[in-house]
N, C-alpha and C positions, 0 to 999 in steps of 0.2 A: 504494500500500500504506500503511493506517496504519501511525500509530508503534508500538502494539501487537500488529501482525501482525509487524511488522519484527522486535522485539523478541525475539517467540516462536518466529520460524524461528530467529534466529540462536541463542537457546540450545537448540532442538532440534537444530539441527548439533552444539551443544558438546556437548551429553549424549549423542547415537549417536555422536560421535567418540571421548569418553570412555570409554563402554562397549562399543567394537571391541572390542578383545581377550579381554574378557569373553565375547563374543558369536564371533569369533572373525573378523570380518567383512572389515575394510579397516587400513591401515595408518595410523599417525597422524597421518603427513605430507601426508595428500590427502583434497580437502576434498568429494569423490566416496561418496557411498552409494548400494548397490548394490540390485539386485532380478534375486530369478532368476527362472528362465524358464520353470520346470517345478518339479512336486514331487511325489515318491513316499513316500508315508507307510507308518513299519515301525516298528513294529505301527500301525493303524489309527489317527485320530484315537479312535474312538468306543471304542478297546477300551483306547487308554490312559487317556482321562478315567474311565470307570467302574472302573477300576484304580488311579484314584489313594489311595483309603483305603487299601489293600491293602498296599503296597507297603514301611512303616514297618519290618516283620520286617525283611525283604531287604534294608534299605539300612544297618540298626541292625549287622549281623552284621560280627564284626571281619575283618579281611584273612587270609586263607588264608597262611600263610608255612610250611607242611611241607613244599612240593615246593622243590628247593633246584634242581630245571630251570628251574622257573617264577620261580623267583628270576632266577636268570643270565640270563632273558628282557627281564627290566627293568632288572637291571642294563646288562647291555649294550645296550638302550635308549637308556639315559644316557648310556653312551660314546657312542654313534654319534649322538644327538642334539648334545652337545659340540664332534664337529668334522665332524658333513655339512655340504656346501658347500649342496647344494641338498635340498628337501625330500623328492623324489620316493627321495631313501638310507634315508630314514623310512618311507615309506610301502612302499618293496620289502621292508623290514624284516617291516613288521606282516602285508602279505601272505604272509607266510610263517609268522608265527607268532602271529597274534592268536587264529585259532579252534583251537589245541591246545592254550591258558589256560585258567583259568576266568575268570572273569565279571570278578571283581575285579580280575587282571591284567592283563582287557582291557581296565578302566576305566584302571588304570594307562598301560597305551601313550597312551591317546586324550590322555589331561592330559601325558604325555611332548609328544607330538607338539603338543598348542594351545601350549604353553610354546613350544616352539622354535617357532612361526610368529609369536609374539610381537614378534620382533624379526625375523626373516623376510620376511617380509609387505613390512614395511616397505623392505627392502632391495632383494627383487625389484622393487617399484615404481621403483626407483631406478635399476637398471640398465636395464630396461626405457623407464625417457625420454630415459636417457643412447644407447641404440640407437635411438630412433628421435627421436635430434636428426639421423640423420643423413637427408636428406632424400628417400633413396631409398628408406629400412628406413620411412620412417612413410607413402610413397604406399604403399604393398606392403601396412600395416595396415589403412589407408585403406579400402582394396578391398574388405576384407572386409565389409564394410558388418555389417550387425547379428548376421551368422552370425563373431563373434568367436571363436570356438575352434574353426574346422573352417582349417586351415591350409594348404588345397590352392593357393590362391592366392599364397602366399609363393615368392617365388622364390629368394632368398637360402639357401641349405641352411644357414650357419650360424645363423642368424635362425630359421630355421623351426625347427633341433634346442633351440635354447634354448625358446620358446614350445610346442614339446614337454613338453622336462622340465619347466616348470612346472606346463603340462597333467596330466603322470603323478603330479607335487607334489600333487594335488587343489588346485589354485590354479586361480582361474577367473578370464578377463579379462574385461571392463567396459567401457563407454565412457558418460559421461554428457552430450556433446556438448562438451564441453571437456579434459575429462582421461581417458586412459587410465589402467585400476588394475585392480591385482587383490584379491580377496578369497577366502576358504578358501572352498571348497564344500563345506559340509557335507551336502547333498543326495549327492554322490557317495560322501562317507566313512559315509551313513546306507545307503546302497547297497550298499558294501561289507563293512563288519562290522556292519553292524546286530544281526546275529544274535550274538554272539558278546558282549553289553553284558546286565546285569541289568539289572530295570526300571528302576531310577533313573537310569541314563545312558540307559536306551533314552527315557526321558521328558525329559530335559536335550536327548538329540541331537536328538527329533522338534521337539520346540519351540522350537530354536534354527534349525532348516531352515527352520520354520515363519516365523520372525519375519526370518530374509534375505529371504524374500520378502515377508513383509508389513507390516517397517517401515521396509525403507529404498525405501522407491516414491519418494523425493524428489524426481526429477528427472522421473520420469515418472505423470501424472497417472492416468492411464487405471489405473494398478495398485493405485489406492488400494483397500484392501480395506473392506468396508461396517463401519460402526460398531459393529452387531453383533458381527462378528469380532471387533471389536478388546477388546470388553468382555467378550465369551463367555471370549479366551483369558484376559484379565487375571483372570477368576472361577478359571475351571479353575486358573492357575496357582498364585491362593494358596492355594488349598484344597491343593492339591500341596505348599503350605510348610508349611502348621500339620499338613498331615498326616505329612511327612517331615522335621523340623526335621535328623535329622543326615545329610540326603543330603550325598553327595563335592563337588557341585555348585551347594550351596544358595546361595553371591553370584551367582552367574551365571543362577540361576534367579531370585532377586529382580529382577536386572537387566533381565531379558527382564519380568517383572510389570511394570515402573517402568516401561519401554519401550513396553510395552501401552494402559497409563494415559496416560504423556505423550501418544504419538500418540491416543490419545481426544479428549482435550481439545483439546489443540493446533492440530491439523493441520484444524478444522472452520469457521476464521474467514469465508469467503469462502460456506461453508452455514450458519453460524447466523445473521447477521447478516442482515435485511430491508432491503436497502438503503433503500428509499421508507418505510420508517417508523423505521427505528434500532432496532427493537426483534428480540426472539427470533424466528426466521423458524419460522412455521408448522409448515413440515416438519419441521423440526428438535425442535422441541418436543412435536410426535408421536413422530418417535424415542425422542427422552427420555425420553418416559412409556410407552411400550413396553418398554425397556430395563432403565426402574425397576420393573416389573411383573417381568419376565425374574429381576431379579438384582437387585433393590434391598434384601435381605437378606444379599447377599453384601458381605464386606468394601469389595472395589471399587465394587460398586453403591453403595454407604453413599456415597461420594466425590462420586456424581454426585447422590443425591438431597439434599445439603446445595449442590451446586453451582447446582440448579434456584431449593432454593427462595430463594438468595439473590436468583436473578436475578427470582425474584416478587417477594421484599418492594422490588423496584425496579420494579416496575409492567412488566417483560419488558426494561425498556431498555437497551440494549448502548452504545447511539453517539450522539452529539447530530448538531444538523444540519447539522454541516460535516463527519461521517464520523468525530470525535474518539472514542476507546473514553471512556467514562465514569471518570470517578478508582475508585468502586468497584471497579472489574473489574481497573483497572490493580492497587490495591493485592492483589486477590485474590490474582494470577498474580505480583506481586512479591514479598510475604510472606506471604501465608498459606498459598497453597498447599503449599509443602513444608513446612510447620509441618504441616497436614492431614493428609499422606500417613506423614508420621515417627508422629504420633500413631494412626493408625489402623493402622496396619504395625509394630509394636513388635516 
């Protein structure tokens, strides 16, 4: 690996680690990103993008505070978020009372409930290596080989009721071939009250389910999603911010845009790079110019067609002939690039 791909992985771990809790993904203490294994979209990809203009009314409109029921619903939220031990006290909560709120209260639960998983997360992970130090409880995990949340093979009934209640927590376990962890499922929690969120959370929650599975593929290659994607959602998404500047979840929707971008760029060193000439590899440079046809009047597009034609006024060169990235491209991705994205993302 060059020193520049080295580089670039390891602040892509620091920036998805960063932006966990934002995202709502993994806990800070584990150096594991996840990728789910399925995904059911609610409302439609194609019915929220063409909704995204739309949506400004709905999210501008102040908090409903007349119903003094719907009040005590979140208040006592807060209580019971305060002192549950475990998550799944949360989530029997909401199942009982998110779809007899309105919209706006159910947005409320949802930021109750990602605040408590905040520091949650982090702890289940904790307990969780502490049980299976013990050498019996981590063959029993073991077993399970890649069907990790189906727990029939668990013999321990105390073992199996904790990895239960997490289960019911919408906590979902992981394995990246080194560390066991869990991360929120947002997929299950888009499952379950989906219905019950106005557009802007239901746009926050689609594209954060979205981006569990299609930015933390890190450990496993085969999940990388095509470049396309990655640029399509980065388009969709800002449109989504200049169109809703005062949605409830607008850092956490920039986070996921920035997320989009990074893994764009980043995650391509081993496809752009021609090894037998050093230069922009072919294929790649088709993309590129597809992409920039696509969306190179989109804010994010703009990104990649200053990023090309740097790499023309270098004659396409990446690498000299012992594999070294070139000083350009190093100082690119050392300073200019987030100087770039702050000035074009204002």
């Amino acid at each position: 690996m060059n020193p520049l791909k080295n580089m670039l992985t390891k602040v892509t771990l620091a920036l998805s680690i960063v932006s966990t809790f934002s995202l709502g993904s993994l806990a800070s203490n584990t150096s594991a990103l996840p990728s789910n294994t399925s995904l059911q979209l609610q409302p439609t990809e194609a019915k929220t993008e063409s909704a995204v203009v739309t949506t400004q009314e709905t999210t501008n409109k102040p908090l409903s505070t007349k119903s003094s029921k719907h009040k005590n619903v979140i208040a006592n939220m807060k209580k019971l978020a305060s002192k549950a031990k475990y998550a799944h006290e949360l989530i029997t909560y909401m199942d009982k009372h998110i779809h007899k709120v309105k919209p706006e209260q159910a947005t409320e639960m949802l930021i109750i409930l990602e605040k408590y998983y905040e520091n949650h997360v982090e702890q289940v992970i904790g307990q969780l290596n502490e049980l299976i130090a013990n050498p019996k409880l981590h063959a029993q995990l073991k077993k399970l080989g890649s069907n990790l949340n189906k727990f029939d093979k668990i013999k321990d009934k105390s073992f199996k009721k904790w990895l239960l209640l997490q289960q019911k927590g919408k906590l979902k376990l992981n394995y990246d071939g080194t560390l066991y962890f869990y991360y929120v499922d947002y997929e299950a929690i888009q499952k379950a009250y989906g219905s019950a969120f106005n557009k802007d959370t239901a746009f926050y929650l689609q594209y954060t389910t979205l981006s569990n599975k299609e930015l933390y593929y890190i450990y496993d290659d085969n999940k990388k999603p095509p470049y396309e994607t990655l640029m399509k959602r980065a388009a969709v998404i800002d449109e989504y911010i200049q169109a809703t500047p005062k949605s409830r979840h607008l850092k956490e929707i920039k986070d996921l845009h920035h997320g989009y971008l990074w893994q764009f760029f980043n995650r391509n060193w081993d496809d752009m790079i021609d090894k037998k000439t050093g230069k922009l590899h072919p294929k790649m440079k088709k993309t590129y110019a597809s992409l920039i046809e696509k969306y190179g009047e989109s804010r994010s597009g703009s990104l990649l067609v200053k990023y090309v034609d740097l790499i023309a006024q270098h004659k396409d060169a990446i690498s000299d002939s012992d594999g070294n990235i070139l000083p350009y491209m190093n100082k690119f991705w050392e300073e200019e690039y987030s100087k770039l994205y702050k000035e074009t993302f204002k």
